[in-house]
N, C-alpha and C positions, 0 to 999 in steps of 0.2 A: 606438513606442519599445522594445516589448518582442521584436521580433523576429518571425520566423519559424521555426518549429525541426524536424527531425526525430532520433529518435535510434533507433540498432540499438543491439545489444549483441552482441558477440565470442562465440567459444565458450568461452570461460572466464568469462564475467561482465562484463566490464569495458566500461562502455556509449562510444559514440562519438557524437556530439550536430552535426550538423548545421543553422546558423542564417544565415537571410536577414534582409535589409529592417532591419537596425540600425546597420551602419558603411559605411561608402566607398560612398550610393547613388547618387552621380553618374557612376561605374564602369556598365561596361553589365552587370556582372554581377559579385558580392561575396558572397563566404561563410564565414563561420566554421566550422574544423573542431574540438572541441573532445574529447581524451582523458585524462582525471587534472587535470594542472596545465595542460597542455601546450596551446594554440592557437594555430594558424593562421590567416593572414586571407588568404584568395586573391581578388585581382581580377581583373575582363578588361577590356580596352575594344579595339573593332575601330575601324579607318576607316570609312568611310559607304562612300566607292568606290575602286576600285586606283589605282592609280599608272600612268600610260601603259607600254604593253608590256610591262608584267610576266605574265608564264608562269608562276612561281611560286608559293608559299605565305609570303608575308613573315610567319614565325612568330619572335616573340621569346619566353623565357622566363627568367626569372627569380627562381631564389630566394634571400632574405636574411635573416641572422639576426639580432636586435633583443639587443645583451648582456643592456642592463635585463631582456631578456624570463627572463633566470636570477637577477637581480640581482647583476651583476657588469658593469667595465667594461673597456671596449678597448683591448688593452694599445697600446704605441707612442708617438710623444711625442706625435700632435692628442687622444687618446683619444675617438674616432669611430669609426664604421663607416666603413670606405672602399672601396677595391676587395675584390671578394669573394673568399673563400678557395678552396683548392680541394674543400673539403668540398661547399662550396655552390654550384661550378661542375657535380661530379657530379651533383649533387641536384637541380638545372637542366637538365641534360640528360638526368636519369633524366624527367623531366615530358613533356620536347620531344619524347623518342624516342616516347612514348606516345601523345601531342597528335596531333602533325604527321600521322596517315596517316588521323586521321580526318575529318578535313575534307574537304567538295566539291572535287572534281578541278579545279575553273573556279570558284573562290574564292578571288579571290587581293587582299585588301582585307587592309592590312597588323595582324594582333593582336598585345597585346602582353598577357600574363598574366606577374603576378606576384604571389608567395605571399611571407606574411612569416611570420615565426616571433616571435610579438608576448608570449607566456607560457611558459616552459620548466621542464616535469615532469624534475628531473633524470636521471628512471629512465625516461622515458620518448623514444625516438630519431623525431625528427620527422620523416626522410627517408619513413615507410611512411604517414605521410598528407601529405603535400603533393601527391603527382599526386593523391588522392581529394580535396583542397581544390580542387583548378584544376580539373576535370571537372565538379565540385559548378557552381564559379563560370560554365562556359559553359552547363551544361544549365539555370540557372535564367535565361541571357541570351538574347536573340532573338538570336544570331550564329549562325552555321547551323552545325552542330556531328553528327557520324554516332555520339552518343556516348548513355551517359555510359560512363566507363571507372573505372575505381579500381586499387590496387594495392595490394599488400601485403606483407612481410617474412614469407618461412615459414623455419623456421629448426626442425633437427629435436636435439632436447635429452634427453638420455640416453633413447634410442631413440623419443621421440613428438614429433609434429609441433605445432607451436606458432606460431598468427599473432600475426602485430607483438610478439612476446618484449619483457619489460622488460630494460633495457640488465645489468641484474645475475645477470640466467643467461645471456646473448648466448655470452658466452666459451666454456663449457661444447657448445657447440653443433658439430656436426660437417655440417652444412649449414647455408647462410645465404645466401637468395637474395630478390631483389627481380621480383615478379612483376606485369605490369600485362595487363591486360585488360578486355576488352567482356565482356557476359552472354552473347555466343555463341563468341568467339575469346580464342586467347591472344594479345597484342599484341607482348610486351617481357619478356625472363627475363634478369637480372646476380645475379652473386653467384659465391661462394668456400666452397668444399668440402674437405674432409679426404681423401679418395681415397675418394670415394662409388662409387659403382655406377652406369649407366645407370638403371636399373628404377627405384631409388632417388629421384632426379633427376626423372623424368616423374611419378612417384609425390606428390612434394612441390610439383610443377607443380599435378597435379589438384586437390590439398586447396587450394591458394593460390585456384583457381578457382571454387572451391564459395564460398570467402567474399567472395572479386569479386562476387560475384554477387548476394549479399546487401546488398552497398554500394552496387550498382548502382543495385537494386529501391529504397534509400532513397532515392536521387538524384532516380529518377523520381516516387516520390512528395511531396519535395518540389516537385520543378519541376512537380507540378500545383497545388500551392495559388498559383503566382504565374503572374498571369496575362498576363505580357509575354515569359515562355517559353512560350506556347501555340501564336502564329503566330511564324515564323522571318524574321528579316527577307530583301526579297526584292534580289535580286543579278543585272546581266547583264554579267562581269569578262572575256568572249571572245567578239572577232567569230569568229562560222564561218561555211564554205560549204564545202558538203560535196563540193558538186560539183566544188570546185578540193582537196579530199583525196583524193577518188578519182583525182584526173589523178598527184597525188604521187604514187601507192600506183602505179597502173597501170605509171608510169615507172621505176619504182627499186625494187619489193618484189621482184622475184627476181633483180635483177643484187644485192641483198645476200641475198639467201637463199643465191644460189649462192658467195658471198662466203664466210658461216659455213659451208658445207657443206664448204665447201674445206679448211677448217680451217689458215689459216696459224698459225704458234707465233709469229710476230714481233707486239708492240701499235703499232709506228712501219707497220711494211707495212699492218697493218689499219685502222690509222687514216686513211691515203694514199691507202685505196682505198674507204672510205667516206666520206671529203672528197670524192674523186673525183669519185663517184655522185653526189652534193647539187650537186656544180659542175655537173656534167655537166646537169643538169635543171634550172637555175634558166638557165642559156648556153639552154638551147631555150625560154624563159619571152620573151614581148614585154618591153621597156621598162614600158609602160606595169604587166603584170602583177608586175613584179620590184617596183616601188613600193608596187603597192598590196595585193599579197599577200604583204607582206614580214615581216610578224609573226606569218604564218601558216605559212611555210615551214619553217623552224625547227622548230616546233611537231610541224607532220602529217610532216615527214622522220623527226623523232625515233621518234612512232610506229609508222611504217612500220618504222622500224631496228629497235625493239624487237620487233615482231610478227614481221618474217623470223628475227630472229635464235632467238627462243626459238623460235618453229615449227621451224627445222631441226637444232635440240637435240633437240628432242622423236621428231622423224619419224626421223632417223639417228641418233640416240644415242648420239653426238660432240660432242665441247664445238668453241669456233670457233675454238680453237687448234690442234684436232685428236686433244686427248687422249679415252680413255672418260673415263666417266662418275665411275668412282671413283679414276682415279690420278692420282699425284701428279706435279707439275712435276720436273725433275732438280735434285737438291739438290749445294751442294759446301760445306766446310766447314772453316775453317781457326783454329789458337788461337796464344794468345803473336804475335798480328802484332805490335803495338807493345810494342816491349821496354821502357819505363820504367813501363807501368802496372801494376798488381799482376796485372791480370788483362784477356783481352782476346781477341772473338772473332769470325769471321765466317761468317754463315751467307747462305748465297743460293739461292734457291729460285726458281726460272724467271727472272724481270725483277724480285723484290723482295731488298733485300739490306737488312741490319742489319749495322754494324759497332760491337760494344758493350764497355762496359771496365765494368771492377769496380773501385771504391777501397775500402781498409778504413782506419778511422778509428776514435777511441776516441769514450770515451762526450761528449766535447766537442764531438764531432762528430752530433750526435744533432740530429733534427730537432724542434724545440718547434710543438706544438699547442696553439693561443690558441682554440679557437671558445667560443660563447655555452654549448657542450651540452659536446663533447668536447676536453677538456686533458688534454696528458701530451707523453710526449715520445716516439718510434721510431727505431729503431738499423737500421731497413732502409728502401732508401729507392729507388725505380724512377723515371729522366725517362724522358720516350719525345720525340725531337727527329725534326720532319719538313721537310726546308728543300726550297722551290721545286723545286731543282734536280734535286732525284727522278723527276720527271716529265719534266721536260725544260722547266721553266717556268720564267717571269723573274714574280717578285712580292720585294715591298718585304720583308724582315727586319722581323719585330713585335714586340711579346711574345706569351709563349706561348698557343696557342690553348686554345679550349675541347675542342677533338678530338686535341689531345697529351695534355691533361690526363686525358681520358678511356682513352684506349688505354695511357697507362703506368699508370693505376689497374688496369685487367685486367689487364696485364702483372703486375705489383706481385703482386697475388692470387692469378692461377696459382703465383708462383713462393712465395712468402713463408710457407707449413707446412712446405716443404721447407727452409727453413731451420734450423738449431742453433738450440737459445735456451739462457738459462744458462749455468752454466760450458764449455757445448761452444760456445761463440761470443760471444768478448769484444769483438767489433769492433763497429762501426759499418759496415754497407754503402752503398754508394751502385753502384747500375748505371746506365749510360749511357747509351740504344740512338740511334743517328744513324744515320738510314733513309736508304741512299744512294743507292737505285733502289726502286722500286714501282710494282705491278703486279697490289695485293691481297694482303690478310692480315700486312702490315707488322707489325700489332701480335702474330700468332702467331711472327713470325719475329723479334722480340723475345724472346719467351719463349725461342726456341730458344737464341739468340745468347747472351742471358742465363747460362740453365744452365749453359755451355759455360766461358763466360766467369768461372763462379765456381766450375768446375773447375777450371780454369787456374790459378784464384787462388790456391787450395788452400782454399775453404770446405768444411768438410765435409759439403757437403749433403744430406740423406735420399734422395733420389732423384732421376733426370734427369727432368725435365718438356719435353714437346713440348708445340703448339698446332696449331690447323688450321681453316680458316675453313669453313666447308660453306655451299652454295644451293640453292635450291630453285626451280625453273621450273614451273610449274602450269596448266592450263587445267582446265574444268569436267568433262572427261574423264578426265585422263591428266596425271602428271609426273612429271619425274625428280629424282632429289637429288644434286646434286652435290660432290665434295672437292676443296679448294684452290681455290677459287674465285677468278679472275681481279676486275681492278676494274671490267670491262665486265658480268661475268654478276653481281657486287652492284650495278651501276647499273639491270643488264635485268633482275634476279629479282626473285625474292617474297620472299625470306629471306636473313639473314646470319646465320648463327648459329657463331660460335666457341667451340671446345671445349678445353680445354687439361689437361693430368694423365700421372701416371706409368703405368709399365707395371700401375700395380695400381688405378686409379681416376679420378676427374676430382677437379678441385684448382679448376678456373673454368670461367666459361664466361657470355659475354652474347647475348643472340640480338635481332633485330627481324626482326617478322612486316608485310609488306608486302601481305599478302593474308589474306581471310576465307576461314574454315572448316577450317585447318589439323589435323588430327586429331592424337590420342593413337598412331596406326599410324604415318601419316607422322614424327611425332618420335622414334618409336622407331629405325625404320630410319636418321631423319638421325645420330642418336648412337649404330647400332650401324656405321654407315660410315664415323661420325669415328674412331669408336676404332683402326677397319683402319689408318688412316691415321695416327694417332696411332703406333699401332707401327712402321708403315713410317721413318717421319720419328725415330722412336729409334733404328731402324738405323742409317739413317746418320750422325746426329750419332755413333753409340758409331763409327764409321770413322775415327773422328777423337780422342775421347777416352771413355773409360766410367764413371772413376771421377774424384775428385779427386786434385787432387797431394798428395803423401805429406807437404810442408809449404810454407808460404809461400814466395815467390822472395826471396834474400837480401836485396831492398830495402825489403820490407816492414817497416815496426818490429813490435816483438814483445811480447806484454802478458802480462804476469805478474798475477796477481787471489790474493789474499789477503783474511783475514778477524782485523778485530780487534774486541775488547768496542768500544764504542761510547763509553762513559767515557773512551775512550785518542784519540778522535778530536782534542779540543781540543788535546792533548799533539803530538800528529803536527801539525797545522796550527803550531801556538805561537802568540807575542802577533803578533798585525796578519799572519800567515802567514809568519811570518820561518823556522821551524824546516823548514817543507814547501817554501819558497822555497831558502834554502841547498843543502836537500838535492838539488832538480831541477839550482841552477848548479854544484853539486861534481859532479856524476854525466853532466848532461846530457841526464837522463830527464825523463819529464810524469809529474805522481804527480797522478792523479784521486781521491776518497772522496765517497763517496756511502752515508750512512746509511739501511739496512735494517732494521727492527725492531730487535733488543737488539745488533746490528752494523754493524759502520765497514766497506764492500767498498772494498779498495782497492787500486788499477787503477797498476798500474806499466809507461809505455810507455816500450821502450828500444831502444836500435837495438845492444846488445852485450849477453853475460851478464856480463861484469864489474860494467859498470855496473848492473843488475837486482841481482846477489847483493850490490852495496854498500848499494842503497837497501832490499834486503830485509833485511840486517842492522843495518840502523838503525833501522829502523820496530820490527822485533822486541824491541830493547833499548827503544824507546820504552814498547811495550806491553805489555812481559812484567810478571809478577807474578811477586815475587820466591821462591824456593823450597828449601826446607831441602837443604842437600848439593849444591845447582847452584853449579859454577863460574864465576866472573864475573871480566873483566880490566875495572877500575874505575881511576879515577885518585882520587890524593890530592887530596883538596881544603883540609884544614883539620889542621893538630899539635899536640895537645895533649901535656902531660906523660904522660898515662896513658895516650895512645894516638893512632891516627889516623882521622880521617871520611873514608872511601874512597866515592865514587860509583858505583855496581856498575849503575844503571841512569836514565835520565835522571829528573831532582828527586827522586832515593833515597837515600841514602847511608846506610853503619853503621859500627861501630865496631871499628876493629881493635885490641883492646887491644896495649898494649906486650909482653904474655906472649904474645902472639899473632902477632909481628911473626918470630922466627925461635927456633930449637932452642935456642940459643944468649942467654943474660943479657943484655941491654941495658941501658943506663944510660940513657940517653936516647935515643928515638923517632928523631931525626935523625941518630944513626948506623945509621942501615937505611934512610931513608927523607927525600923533600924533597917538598914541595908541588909538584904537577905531574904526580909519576912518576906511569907507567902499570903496573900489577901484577896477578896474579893471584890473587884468594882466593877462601874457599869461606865459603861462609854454613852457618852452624852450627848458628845458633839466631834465632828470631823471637819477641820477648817478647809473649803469649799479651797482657798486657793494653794494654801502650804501642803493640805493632808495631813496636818499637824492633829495628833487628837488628845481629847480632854475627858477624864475620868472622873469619876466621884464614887467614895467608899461610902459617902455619909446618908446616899440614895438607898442605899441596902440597909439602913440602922432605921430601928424604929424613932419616928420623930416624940422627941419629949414633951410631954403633956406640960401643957399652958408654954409651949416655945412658941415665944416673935420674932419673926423676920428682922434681921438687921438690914442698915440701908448697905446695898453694895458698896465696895471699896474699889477706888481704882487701879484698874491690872497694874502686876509689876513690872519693870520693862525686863524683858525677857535674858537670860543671863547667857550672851554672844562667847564668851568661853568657854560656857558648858556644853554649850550648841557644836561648837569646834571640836571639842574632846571626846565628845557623844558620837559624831559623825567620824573622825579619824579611828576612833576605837570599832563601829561598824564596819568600817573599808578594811580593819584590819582582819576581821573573822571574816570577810569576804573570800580575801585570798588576793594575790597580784594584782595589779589591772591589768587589762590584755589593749 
């Protein structure tokens, strides 16, 4: 009942507690991760045996977040959990990318692991232990697992490095990366940078690695106290015969070796001619052998494909397009294609192309975050859209995948420091990217298209940001690192690693590692290649454009942002919104407010300045405070004998005595004056104790030549009815009392 537990502690103190054999032990393998408030429950359970013909790894993963687990619930009208967010779609495939390379080559019995997020530490961000929850949950499971792995948030905070940060210094952070690994290799690097440095980068890599490692070492000393992780269970998921792999290899490994050597730049010619080859050898194959080695074909052609191809990378050191090693595909670039969008751009780089648009939007256009940990709202907003027909393929229209969601979340991060915040960026963005050829590194060429595109717009961006995907080929010898890498050398390498940043730093970058032993030299040279390359590919985009436009295109609307006391907020809205509603159908503006501290921000969207300088002189009369010697054009509202109640600002009014109405004697107020008129006077005097104020029209008239001063008369006593009438008629445009 009481579990089985192991616990480390962080280099700051803060302990992490590791616990079996107490929930879900009908799972083939359950573990509680437990940090502050915060725990996760990660399960696993495999198949017994594969599924006929399956070649692959049927890895699912999943993680979810429990609202109770914050004590809060789901917004929407079932209030459930229902389909997952995209928080939890990254944080899923942050697990999967980790998982998925450590398993047996020829184990292919379908797993399905899922972590839940069952207690939430507010301050505490659950993405840095849920792959250390799923790793826990196989190494203490007899599933046959090349692990344990863990992972962890290094994030570098006013100069020192800091794992799994609590969420209330995050911000402060000018690195922030998600790092997963084995206690020999690094596995998996994502994360968003401030325009870090290389050195920096591999620097925050090692420290991430030193404490893998230590998560590791706990893993395994739990998974000895249970003793059904001891033997792994046993598996036979692929006939072979080795002897009918050699006859593939013998037939076909150098009509494609000479294939890559040749280096065609076209992927329809290369693909035509290694269709070819596979045909060509199976046409010489008996009947009977095409039957019965027909799940094997497939298989040992692949390998054969993949062994010629990387061998004659390596031996000629030429890619099989025919480029070197480190250069780039020919890039062309074009902006303003579609003239109705604010912004909009096209970048093509060999066979991948992005054509991407920018919208701007106000703050009603802002995207709301419901999750269990993180709520709020964001004003920048990145899709990454990848349809069939990029490839040249026919598949069904779905919703969006779990690998858009992913590559416009990198995309997103490259671009999004370099964005304005504050008063230098009132909008809302939204980028578009619809990938309409690919060919590899679609989501760098996002970024590109991006940038471009919200120069066009005329955002004022900090700087241009490039991307660039790099790979890596290796054998126990010798390898090489390649840039821009095609979708054939991420299908045949060891590595993807994307790097993305301005001419002064890296801004993002995710990388998966496909092979052990990867060194601290090799990564260094892969990110001091990207960078070559990173500058190359801001060449040419600056061919095209270098800075933003000098202002938005005339169709854009235009926001004016203003600041009033916060007390004046109700007054701007009025009863039931009638005062904020009027003023949008007189003008035909959007008038946003949104209360900041001891201020009302408010967002005036308008497609003319007429219209903006009407709605800004309204709001101002709303919110002003009235001011000794300031001129005001008020109307008459109320005539008494002694004088008139002029309105100088909305529910203000004072008094303009009748000595005060002109230069000139008056007998009575309505020879100068009727209820309605609009006039100008000047506030005089504010009475220190009532706040009662006193006006004069006769300040603003020229005084008449040879006029004397009359002796004052004594005030009239003030008319207590009107006083009453005045005041109940305010309470009443107020609205109820509460």
């Amino acid at each position: 009942m009481n579990g089985i537990t192991k616990t480390f502690t962080l280099a700051d103190g803060r302990e992490v507690t590791l616990e079996t054999g107490k929930l879900a032990k009908q799972s083939d393998g359950a573990v509680v991760v437990k940090m502050g408030d915060t725990m996760l429950l990660a399960t696993v359970v495999a198949m017994q045996e594969a599924k006929e013909n399956v070649d692959f790894m049927p890895l699912s993963v999943e993680y979810r977040e429990k609202y109770a687990a914050a004590g809060r619930f789901p917004g929407g009208f079932f209030k459930r959990e229902a389909r997952p967010s995209d928080y939890e779609i990254l944080i899923s495939r942050l697990i999967d990318r980790a998982l998925r390379p450590l398993f047996p080559d020829d184990f292919h019995a379908e797993v399905q692991v899922i972590v839940t997020l069952i207690s939430a530490d507010k301050n505490v961000l659950p993405d840095a232990l849920a792959c250390l929850a799923a790793s826990a949950a196989l190494t203490v499971s007899d599933i046959p697992f090349n692990g344990p792995i863990s992972e962890v948030r290094i994030a570098r905070i006013k100069g020192e490095f800091v794992v799994n940060p609590n969420i209330d210094v995050l911000a402060e952070a000018d690195i922030d990366i998600m790092v997963a690994a084995s206690m020999d290799n690094i596995v998996m690097v994502e994360g968003e940078m401030k325009e870090v440095s290389e050195e920096d980068m591999v620097e925050a890599i090692r420290i991430a690695h030193e404490a893998i490692k230590e998560q590791c070492k706990a893993q395994l000393e739990l998974a000895s106290m249970i003793e059904k992780s001891k033997v792994k269970r046993t598996y036979c998921h692929e006939t072979n015969d080795p002897e009918f792999k050699e006859k593939v290899k013998a037939a076909t490994y150098q009509k494609l070796y000479d294939m890559a050597s040749a280096g065609n730049a076209n992927k329809s010619e290369r693909k035509k001619i290694i269709d070819g080859i596979r045909e060509e050898f199976v046409t010489s194959l008996t009947d009977e052998e095409k039957e019965s080695k027909k799940p094997m074909i497939g298989r040992y052609y692949h390998e054969v494909e993949k062994e010629a191809i990387r061998n004659a990378t390596m031996d000629h050191r030429q890619r099989v397009d025919g480029r070197k090693l480190n250069e780039i595909r020919p890039i062309w670039t074009e902006i303003d294609y579609l003239p109705a969008a604010h912004g909009s751009a096209i970048f093509t780089r060999g066979e991948t192309q992005s054509l991407t648009t920018v919208t701007l939007g106000t703050k009603l256009d802002q995207q709301a975050i419901d999750g269990a940990i993180i709520e709020g709202k964001v004003n920048f907003i990145l899709h990454y859209n990848f349809p069939s027909f990029a490839t040249g393929e026919v598949k069904p229209i779905r919703s969006t995948g779990r690998r858009e969601i992913g590559h416009g979340n990198l995309a997103l991060r490259a671009l999004k420091n370099m964005i304005p915040q504050g008063a230098d960026n009132l909008y809302t963005i939204r980028i578009v990217s619809d990938i309409l050829e690919s060919n590899g590194s679609s989501s760098m060429a996002t970024v590109c298209a991006g940038t471009m595109a919200l120069m066009d717009a005329g955002v004022k961006i900090l700087k241009p940001v490039s991307g660039i995907a790099m790979g890596l080929i290796t054998d126990s010898k010798r390898y090489v690192v390649l840039s821009d890498i095609l979708g054939d050398e991420d299908h045949l390498g060891d590595m993807d690693f994307k790097v993305c940043g301005t001419r002064d730093g890296i801004t993002a970058c995710q990388m998966d590692i496909k092979v052990d032993g990867l060194s601290f030299d090799i990564l260094r040279e892969a990110l001091a290649q990207a960078r070559e390359g990173r500058m190359h590919i801001l060449g040419e985009m600056a061919k095209t454009i270098t800075e933003p436009r000098p202002d938005f295109k005339p169709f854009v609307p235009r926001i004016f942002q203003m600041k009033v006391p916060k007390e004046f907020i109700g007054a701007i809205i009025g009863p039931g919104g009638k005062v904020i509603q009027e003023m949008q159908r007189e003008t035909g503006t959007t008038i946003v407010i949104e209360e900041v501290g001891e201020f009302g921000i408010v967002d005036i969207v308008a497609d003319n300045l007429e219209a903006r300088d009407k709605v800004i002189e309204k709001i101002k009369r709303i919110a002003s405070v009235a001011e000794v010697g300031e001129i005001y054009r008020g109307k008459v509202k109320n005539i008494q004998s002694f004088g008139a109640f002029v309105e100088i600002l909305p529910n203000q009014d004072g008094l303009l005595h009748i000595s005060e109405i002109d230069w000139k004697r008056l007998e009575k107020v309505e020879d100068a004056l009727k209820v309605g008129d609009e006039i100008e006077v000047k506030l005089i005097e504010v009475d220190p104790k009532t706040g009662k104020l006193k006006l004069s029209r006769k300040a603003l008239l020229p005084k008449p030549e040879g006029y004397v001063e009359r002796k004052s008369e004594p005030r009239p006593e003030r008319d207590h009815d009107h006083d009453r009438d005045r005041d109940r008629d305010r309470d009443r445009n107020r609205g109820p009392r509460r």
